[in-house]
GUKEGU-419797 format. One record per atom (N, C-alpha, C, O): x, y, z; chain; residue in three letters; residue number from 0; atom name. Coordinates in pm, 1 decimal, always signed. Layout:
[[X,Y,Z],'A','ALA',NUM,'CA']
...
END
This chain:
[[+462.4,-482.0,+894.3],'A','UNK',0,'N']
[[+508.6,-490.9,+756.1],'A','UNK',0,'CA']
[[+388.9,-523.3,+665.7],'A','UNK',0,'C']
[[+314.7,-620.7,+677.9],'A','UNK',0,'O']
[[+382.9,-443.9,+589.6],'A','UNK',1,'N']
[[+263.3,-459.4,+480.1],'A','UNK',1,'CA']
[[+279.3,-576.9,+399.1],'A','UNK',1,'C']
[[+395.9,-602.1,+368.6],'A','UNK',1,'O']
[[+188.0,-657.3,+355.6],'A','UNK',2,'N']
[[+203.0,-746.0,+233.8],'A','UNK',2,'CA']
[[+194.6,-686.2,+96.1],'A','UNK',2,'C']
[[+105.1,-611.9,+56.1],'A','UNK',2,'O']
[[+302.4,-729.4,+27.0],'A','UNK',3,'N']
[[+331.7,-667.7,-118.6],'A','UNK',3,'CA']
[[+243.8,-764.6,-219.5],'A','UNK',3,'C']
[[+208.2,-878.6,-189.6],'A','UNK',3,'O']
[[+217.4,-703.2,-335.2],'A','UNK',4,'N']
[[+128.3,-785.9,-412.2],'A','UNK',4,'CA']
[[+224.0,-854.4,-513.7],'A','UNK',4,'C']
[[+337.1,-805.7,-513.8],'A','UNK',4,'O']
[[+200.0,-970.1,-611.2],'A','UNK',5,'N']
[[+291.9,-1000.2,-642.9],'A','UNK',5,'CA']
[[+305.4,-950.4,-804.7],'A','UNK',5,'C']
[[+209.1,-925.8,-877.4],'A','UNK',5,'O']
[[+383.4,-945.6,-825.6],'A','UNK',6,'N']
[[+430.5,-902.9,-979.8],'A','UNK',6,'CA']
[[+401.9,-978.7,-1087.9],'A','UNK',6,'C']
[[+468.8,-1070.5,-1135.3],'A','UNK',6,'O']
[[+268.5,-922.2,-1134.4],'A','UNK',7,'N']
[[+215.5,-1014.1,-1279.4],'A','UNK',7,'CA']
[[+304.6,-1047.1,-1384.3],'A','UNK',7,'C']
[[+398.7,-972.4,-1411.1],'A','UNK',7,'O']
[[+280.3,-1167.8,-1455.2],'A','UNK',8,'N']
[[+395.2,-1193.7,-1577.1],'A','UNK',8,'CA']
[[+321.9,-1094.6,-1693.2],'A','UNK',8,'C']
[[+203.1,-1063.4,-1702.2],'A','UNK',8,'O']
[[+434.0,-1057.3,-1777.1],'A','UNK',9,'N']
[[+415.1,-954.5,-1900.7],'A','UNK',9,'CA']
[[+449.7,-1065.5,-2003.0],'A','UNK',9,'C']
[[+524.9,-1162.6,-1994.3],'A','UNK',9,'O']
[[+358.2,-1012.8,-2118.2],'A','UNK',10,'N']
[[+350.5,-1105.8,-2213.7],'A','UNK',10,'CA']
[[+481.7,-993.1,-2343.9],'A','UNK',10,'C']
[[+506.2,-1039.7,-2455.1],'A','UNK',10,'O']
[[+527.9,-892.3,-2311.0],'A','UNK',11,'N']
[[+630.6,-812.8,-2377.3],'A','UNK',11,'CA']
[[+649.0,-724.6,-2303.8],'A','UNK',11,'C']
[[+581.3,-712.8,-2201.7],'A','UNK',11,'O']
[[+764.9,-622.6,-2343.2],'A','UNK',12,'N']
[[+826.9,-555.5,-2274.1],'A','UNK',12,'CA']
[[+793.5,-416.0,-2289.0],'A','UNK',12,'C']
[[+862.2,-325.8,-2241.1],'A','UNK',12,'O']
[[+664.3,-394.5,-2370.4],'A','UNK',13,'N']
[[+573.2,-324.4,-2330.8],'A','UNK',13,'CA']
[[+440.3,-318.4,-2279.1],'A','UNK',13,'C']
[[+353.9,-231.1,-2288.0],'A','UNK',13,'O']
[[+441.6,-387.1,-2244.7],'A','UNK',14,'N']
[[+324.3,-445.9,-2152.3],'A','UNK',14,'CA']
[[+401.7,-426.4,-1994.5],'A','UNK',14,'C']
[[+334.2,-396.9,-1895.9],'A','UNK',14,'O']
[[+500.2,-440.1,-1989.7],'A','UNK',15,'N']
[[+564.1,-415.1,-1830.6],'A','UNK',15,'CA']
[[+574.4,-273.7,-1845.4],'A','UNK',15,'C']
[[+491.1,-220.7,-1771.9],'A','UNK',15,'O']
[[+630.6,-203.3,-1899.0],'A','UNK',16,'N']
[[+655.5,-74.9,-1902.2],'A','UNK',16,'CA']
[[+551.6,-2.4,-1876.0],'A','UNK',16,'C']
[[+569.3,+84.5,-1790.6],'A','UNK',16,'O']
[[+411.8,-13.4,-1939.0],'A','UNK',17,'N']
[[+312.0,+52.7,-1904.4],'A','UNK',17,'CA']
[[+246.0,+16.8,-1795.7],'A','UNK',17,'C']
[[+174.0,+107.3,-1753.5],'A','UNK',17,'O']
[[+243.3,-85.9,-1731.2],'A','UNK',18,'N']
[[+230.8,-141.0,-1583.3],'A','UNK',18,'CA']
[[+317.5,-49.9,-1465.0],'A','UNK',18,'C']
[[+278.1,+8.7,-1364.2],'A','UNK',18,'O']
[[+441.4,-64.9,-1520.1],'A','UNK',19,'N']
[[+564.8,+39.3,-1429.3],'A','UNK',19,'CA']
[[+472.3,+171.2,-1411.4],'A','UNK',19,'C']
[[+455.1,+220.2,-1299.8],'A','UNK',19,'O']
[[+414.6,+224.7,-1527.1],'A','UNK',20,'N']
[[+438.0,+379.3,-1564.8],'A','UNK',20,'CA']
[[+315.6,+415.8,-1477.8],'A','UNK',20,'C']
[[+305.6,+530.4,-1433.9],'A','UNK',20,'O']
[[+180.9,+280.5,-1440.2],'A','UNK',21,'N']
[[+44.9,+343.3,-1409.5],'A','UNK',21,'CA']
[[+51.2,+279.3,-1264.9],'A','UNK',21,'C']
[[-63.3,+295.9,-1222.6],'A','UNK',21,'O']
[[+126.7,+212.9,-1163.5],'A','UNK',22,'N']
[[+118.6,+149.0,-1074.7],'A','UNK',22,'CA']
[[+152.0,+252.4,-995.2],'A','UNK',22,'C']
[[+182.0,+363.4,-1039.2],'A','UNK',22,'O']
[[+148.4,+218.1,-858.8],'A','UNK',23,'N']
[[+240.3,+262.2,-721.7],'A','UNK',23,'CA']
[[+326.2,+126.1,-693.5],'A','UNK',23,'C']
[[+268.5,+30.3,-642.1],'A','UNK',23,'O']
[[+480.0,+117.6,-731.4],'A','UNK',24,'N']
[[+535.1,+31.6,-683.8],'A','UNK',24,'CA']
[[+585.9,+10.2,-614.7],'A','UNK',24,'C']
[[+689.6,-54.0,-630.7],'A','UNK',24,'O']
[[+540.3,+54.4,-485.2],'A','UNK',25,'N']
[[+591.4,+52.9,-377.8],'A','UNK',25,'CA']
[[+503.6,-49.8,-297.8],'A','UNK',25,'C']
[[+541.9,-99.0,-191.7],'A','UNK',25,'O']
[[+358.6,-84.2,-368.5],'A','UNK',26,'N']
[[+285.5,-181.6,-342.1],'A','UNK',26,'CA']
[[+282.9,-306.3,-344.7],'A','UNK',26,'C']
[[+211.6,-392.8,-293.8],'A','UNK',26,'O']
[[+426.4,-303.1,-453.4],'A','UNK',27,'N']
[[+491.8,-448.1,-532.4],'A','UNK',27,'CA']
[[+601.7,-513.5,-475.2],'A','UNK',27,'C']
[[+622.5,-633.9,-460.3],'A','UNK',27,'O']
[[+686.2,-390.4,-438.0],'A','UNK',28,'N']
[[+868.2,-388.5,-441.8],'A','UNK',28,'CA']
[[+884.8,-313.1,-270.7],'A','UNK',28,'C']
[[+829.7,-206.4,-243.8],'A','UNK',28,'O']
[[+983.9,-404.6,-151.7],'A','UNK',29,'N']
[[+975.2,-359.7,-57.6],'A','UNK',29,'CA']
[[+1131.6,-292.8,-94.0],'A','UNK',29,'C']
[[+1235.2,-358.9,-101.4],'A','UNK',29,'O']
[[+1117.3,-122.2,-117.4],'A','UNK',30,'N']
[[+1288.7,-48.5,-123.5],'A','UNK',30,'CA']
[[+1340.7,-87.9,-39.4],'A','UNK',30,'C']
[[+1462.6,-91.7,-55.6],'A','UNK',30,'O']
[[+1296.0,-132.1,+76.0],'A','UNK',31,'N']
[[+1389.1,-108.8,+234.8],'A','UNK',31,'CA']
[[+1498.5,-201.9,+236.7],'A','UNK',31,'C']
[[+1586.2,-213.7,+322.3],'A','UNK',31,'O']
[[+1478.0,-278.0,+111.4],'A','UNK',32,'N']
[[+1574.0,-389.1,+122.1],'A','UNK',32,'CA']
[[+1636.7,-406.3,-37.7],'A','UNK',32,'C']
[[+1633.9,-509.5,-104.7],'A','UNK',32,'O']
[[+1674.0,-319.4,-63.7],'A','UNK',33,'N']
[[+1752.5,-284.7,-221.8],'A','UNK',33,'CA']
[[+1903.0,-286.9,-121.4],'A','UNK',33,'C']
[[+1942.0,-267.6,-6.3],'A','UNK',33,'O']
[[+1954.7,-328.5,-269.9],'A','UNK',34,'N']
[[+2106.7,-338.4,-221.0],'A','UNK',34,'CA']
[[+2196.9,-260.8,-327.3],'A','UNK',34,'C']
[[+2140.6,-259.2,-436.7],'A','UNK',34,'O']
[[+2289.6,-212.2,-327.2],'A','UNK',35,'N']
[[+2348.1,-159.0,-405.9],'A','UNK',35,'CA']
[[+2437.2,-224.8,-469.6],'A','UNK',35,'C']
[[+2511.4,-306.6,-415.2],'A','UNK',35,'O']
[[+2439.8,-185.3,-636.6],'A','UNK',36,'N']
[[+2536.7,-277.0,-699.7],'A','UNK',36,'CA']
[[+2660.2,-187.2,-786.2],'A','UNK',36,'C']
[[+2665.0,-64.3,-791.8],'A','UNK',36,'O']
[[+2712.5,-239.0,-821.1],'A','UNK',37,'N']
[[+2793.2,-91.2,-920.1],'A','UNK',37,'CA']
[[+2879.3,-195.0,-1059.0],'A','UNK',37,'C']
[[+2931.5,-300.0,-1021.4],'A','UNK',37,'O']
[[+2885.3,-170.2,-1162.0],'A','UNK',38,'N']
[[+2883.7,-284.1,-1257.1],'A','UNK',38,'CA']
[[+3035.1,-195.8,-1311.3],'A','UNK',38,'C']
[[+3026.7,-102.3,-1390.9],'A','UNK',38,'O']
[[+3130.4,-229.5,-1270.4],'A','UNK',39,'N']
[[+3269.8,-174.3,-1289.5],'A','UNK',39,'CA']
[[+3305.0,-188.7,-1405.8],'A','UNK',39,'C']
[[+3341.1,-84.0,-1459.3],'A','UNK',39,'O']
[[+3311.0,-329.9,-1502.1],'A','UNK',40,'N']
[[+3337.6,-376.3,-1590.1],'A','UNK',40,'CA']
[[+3279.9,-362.7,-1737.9],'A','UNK',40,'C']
[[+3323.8,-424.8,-1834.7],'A','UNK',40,'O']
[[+3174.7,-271.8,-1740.0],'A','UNK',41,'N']
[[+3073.3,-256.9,-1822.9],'A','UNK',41,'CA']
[[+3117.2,-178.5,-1993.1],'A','UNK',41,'C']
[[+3152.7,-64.4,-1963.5],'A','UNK',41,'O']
[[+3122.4,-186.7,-2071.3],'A','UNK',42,'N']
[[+3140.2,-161.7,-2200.9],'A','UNK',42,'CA']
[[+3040.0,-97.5,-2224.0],'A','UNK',42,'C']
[[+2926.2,-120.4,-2183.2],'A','UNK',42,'O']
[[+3100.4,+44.0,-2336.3],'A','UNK',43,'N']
[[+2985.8,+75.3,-2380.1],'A','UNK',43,'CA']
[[+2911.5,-15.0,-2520.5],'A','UNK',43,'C']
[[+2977.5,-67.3,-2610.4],'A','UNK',43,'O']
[[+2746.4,-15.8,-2508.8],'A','UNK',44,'N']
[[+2717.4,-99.8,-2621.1],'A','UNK',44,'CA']
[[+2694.5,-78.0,-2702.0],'A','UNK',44,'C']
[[+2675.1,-153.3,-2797.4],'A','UNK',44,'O']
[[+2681.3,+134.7,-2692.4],'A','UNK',45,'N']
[[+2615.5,+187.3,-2859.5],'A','UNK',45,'CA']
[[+2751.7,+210.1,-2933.1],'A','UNK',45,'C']
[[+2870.5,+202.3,-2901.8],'A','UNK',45,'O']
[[+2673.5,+244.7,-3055.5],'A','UNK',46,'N']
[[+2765.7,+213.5,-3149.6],'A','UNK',46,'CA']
[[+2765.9,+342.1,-3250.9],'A','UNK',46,'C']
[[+2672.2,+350.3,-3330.3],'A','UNK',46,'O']
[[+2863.9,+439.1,-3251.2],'A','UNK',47,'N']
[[+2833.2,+579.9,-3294.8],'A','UNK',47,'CA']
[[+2857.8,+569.1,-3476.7],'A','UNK',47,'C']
[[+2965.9,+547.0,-3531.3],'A','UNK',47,'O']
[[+2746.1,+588.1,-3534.8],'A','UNK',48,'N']
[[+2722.2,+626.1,-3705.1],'A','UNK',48,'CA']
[[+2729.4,+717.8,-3730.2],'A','UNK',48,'C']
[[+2712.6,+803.6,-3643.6],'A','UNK',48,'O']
[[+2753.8,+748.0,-3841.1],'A','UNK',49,'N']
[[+2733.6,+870.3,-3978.2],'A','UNK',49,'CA']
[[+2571.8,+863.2,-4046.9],'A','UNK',49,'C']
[[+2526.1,+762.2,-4100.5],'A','UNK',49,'O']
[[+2520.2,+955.3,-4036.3],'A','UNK',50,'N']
[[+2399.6,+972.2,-4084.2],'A','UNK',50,'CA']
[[+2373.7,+1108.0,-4189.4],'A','UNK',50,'C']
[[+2438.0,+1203.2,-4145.1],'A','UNK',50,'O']
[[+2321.1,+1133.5,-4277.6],'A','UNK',51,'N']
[[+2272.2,+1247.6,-4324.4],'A','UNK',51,'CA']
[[+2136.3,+1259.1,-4329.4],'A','UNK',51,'C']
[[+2056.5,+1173.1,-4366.7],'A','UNK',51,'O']
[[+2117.1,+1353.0,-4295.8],'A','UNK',52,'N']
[[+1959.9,+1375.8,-4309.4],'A','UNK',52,'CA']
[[+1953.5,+1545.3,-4339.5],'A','UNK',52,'C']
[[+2041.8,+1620.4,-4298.1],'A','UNK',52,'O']
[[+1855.0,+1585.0,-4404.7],'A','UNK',53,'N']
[[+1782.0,+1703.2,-4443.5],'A','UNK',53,'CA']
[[+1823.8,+1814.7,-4356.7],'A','UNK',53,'C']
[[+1834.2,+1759.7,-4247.1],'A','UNK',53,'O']
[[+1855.6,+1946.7,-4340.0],'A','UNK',54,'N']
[[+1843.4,+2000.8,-4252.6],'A','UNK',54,'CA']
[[+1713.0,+2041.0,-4196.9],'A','UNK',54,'C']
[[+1694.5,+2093.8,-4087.2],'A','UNK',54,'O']
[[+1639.4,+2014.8,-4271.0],'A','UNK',55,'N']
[[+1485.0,+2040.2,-4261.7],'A','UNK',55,'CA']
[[+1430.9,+1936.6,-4128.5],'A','UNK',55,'C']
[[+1383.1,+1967.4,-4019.3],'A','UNK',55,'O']
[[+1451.4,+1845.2,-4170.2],'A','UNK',56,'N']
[[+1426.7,+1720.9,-4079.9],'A','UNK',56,'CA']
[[+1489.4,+1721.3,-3934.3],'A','UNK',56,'C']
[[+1429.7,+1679.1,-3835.2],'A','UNK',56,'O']
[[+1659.5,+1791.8,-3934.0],'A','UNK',57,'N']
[[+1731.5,+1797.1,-3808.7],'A','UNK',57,'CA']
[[+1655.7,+1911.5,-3731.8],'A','UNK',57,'C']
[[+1663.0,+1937.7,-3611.8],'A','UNK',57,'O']
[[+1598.7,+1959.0,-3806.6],'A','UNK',58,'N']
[[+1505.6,+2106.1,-3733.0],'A','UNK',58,'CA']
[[+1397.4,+2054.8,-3667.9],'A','UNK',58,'C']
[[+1365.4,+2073.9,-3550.6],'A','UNK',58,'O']
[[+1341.9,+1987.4,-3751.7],'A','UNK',59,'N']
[[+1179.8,+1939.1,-3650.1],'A','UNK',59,'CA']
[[+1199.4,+1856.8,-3576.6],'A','UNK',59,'C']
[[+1126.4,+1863.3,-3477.7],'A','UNK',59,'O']
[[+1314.2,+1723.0,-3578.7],'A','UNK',60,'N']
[[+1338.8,+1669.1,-3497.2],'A','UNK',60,'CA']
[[+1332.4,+1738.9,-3343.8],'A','UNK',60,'C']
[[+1252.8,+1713.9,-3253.3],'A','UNK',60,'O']
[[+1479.7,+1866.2,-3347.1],'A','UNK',61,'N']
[[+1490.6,+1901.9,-3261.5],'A','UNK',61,'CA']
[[+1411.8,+1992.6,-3216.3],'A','UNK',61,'C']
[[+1444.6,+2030.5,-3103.9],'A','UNK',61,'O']
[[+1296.8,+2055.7,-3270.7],'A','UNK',62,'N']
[[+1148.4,+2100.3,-3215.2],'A','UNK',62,'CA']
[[+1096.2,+2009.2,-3124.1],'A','UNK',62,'C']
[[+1062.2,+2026.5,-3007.0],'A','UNK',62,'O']
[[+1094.1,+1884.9,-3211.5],'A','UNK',63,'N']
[[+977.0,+1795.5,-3131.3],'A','UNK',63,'CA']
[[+1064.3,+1734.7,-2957.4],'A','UNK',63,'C']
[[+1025.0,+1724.0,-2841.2],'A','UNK',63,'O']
[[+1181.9,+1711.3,-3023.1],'A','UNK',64,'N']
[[+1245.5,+1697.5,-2927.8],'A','UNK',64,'CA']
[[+1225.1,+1793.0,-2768.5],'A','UNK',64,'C']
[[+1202.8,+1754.7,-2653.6],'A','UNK',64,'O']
[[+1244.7,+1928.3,-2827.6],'A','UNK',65,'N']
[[+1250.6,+2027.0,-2693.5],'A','UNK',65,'CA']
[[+1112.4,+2008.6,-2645.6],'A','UNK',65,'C']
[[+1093.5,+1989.0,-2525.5],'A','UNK',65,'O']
[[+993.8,+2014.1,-2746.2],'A','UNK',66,'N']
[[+913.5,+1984.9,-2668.0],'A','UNK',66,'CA']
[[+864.6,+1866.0,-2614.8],'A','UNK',66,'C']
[[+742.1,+1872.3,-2604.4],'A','UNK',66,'O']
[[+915.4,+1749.4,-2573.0],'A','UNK',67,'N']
[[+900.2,+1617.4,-2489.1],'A','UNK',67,'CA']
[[+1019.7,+1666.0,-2391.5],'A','UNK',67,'C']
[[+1035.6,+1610.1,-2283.0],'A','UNK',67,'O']
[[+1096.9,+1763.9,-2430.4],'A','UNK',68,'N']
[[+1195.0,+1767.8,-2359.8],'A','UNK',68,'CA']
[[+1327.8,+1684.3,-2287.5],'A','UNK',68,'C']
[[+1383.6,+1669.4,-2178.7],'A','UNK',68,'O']
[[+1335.9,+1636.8,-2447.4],'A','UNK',69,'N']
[[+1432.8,+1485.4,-2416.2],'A','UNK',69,'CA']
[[+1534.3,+1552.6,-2541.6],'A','UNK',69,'C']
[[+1477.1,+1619.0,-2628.1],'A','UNK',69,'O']
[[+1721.5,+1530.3,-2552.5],'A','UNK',70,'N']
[[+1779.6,+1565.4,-2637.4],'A','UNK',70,'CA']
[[+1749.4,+1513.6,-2748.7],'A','UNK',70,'C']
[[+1721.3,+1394.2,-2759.6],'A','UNK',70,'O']
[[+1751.1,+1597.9,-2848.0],'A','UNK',71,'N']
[[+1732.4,+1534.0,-3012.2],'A','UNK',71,'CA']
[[+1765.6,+1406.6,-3029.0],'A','UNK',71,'C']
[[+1677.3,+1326.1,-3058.8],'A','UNK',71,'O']
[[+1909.8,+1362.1,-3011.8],'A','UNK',72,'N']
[[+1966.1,+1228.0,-3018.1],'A','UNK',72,'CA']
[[+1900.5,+1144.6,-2952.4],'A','UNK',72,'C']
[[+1828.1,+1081.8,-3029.7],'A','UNK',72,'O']
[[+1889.6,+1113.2,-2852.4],'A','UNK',73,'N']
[[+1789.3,+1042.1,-2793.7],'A','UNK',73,'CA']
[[+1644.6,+1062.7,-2847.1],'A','UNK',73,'C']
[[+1589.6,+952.6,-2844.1],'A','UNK',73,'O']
[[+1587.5,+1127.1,-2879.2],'A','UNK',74,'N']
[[+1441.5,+1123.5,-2993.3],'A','UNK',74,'CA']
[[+1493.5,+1028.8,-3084.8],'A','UNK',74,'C']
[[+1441.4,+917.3,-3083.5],'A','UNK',74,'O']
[[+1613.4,+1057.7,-3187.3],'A','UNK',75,'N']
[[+1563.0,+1035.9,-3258.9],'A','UNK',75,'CA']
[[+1580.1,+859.8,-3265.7],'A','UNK',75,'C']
[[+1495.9,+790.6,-3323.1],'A','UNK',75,'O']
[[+1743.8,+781.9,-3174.9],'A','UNK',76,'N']
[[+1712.7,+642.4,-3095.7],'A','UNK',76,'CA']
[[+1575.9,+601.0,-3096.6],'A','UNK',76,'C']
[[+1532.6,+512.5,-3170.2],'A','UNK',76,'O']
[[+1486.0,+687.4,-2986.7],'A','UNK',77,'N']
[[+1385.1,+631.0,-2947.6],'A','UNK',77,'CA']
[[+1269.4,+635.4,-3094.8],'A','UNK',77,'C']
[[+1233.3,+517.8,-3100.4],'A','UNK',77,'O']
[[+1243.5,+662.6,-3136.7],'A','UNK',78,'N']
[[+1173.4,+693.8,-3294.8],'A','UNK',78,'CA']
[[+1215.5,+542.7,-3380.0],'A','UNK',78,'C']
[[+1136.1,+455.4,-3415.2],'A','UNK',78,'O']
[[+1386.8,+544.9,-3401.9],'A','UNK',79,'N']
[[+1469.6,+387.3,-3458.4],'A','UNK',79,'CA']
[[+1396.9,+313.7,-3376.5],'A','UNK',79,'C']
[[+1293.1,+271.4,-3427.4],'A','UNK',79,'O']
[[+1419.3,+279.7,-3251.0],'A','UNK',80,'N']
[[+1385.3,+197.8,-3182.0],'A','UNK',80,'CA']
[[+1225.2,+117.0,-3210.1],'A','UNK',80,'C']
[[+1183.5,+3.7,-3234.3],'A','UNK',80,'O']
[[+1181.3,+228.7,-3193.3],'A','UNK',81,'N']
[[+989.4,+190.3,-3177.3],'A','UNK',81,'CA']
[[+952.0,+156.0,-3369.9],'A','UNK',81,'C']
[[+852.4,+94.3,-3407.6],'A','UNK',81,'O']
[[+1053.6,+211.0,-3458.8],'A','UNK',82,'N']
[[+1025.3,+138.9,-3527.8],'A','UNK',82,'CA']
[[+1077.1,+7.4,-3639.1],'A','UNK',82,'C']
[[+1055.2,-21.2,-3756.8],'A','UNK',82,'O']
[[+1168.5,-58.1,-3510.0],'A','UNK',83,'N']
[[+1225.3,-175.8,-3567.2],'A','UNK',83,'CA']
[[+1129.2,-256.9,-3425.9],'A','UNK',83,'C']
[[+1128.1,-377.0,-3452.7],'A','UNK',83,'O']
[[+1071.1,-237.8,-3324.2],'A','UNK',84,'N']
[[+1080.9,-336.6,-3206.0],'A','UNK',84,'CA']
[[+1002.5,-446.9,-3249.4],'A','UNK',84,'C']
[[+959.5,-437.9,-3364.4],'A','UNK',84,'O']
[[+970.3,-561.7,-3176.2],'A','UNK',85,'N']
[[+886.5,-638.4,-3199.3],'A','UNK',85,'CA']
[[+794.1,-677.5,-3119.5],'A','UNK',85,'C']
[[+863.4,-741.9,-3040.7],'A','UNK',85,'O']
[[+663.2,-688.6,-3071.7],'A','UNK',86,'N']
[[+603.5,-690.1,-3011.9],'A','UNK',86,'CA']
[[+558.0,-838.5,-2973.4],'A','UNK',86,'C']
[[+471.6,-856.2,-2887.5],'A','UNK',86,'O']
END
């Protein structure tokens, strides 16, 4: 059995993420011993709005979108997101 290294503390939650994204974590985390969970009870937490925007704007969105290749809606979340977060 290999020794795993141990998992540095992150000073935010992007600072872990980009750790996740450049590691091999398999160096960190032994899978062989994951357990399965299943969260039955779970609510959804988003919360569906009315928005208007440009059609101009719903266009490039969904350009930029196809090309990251992630659905528009989710762009455009992730876009809200990154610019309310706090670091």
């Amino acid at each position: 059995m290999k020794k795993l290294k141990n998992i540095p503390y992150f000073k935010s939650e992007a600072e872990e993420r980009k750790f996740w994204q450049t590691i091999d974590s398999t160096e960190y985390v032994d899978y062989s011993k994951l357990e399965r969970w299943q969260f039955t009870n779970l609510k959804l937490t988003s919360k569906p709005i009315t928005i208007r925007l440009p059609e101009t704007l719903v266009d490039r969105l969904k350009v930029k979108a196809h090309q990251t290749d992630i659905p528009y809606q989710a762009l455009i979340k992730k876009i809200l997101f990154e610019a309310v977060a706090v670091d």
